[in-house]
C-alpha positions in Angstrom: 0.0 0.0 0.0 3.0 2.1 0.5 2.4 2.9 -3.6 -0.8 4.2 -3.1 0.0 6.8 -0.3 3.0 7.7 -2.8 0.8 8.0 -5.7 -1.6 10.3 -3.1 1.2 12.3 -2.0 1.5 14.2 -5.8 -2.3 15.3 -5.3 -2.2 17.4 -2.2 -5.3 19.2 -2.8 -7.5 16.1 -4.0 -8.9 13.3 -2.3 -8.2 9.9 -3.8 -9.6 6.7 -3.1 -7.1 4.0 -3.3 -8.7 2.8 -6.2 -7.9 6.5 -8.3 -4.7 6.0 -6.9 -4.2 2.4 -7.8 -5.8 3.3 -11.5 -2.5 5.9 -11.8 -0.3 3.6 -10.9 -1.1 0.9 -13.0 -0.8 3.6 -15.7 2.3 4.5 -14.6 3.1 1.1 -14.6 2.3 0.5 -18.2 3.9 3.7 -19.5 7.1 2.7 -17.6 6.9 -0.6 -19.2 6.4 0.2 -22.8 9.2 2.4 -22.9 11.7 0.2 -21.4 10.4 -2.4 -23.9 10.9 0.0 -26.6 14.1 1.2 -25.4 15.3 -2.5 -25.0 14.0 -2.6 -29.3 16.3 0.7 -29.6 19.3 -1.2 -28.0 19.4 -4.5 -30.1 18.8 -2.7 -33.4 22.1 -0.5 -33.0 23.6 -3.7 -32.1 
């Protein structure tokens, strides 16, 4: 849960339920993860 109260910590001046803040971070969590896949692509095609 210590995610959540991170995620809740960047909106001061909004209440989120943990399931807002859970929705952000599994958006986070995707955007995070398509770039690192895509960065991986950039790496073997210089290769």
């Amino acid at each position: 849960m210590e995610k959540l109260k991170i995620i809740k910590s960047w909106y001061p001046n909004e209440v989120l339920s943990d399931d807002d803040a859970q929705q952000i971070y599994d958006r986070l969590l995707q955007l995070f993860l398509i770039l690192y896949q895509e960065g991986r692509a950039i790496v073997e095609k210089e290769k």
